[in-house]
C-alpha positions as CSV (number, residue, x, y, z in Angstrom):
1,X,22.8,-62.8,151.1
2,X,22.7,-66.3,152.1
3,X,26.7,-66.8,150.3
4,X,28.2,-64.0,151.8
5,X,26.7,-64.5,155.3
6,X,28.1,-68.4,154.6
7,X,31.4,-67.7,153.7
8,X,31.9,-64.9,156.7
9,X,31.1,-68.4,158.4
10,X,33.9,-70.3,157.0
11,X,36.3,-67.9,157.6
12,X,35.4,-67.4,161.0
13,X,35.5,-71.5,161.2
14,X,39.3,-71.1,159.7
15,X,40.3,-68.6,161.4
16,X,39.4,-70.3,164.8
17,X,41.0,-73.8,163.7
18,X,44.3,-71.8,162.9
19,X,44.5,-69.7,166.0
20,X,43.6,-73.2,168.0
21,X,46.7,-75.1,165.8
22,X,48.7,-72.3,166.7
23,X,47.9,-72.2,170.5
24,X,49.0,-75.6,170.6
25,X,52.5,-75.8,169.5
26,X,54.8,-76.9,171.9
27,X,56.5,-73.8,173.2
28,X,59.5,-75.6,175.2
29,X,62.2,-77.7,174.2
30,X,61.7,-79.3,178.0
31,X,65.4,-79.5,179.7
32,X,67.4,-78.8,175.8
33,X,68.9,-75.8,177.2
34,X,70.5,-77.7,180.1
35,X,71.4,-80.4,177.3
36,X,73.4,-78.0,174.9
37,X,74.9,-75.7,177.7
38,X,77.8,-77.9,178.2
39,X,79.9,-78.8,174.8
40,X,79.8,-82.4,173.5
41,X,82.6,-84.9,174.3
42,X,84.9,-85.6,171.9
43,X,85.2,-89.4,170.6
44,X,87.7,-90.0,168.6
45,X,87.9,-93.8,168.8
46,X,84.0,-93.9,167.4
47,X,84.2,-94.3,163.7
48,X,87.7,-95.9,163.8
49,X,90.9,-94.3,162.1
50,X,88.7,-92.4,159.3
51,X,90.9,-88.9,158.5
52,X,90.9,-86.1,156.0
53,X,93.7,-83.4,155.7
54,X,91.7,-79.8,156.2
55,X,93.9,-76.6,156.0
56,X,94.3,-75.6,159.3
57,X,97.3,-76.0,161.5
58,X,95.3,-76.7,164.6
59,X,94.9,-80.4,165.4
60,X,91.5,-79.5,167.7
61,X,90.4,-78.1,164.4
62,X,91.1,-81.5,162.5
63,X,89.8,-83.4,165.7
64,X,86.8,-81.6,165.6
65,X,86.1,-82.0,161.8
66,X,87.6,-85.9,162.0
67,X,85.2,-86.5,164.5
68,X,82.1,-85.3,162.3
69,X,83.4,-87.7,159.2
């Protein structure tokens, strides 16, 4: 009786530590929306004149993946 009545004890123990972990996350990023609602500026001059030739036509497309090199 005594092992059963101790391990409805430690589940009861785990159960409460989980649920307590789980109340605790952080549930806002805290301004990230503001960050990421207006698109990152472009540097082109960061890295220097680093390049490589990608199959579209559209040099904003190469820009964009030059810029992540």
């Amino acid at each position: 009786m005594a092992n059963w009545r101790s391990r409805a004890a430690a589940a009861a123990a785990l159960l409460l530590l989980v649920s307590l972990a789980a109340s605790a996350q952080q549930r806002s990023a805290g301004g990230l929306d503001a960050m990421l609602a207006e698109p990152f500026p472009h540097m082109p001059e960061a890295l220097g004149p680093f390049s490589h030739k990608i199959s579209s036509d559209n040099p904003q497309a190469q820009a964009f993946f030059d810029h992540g090199i």
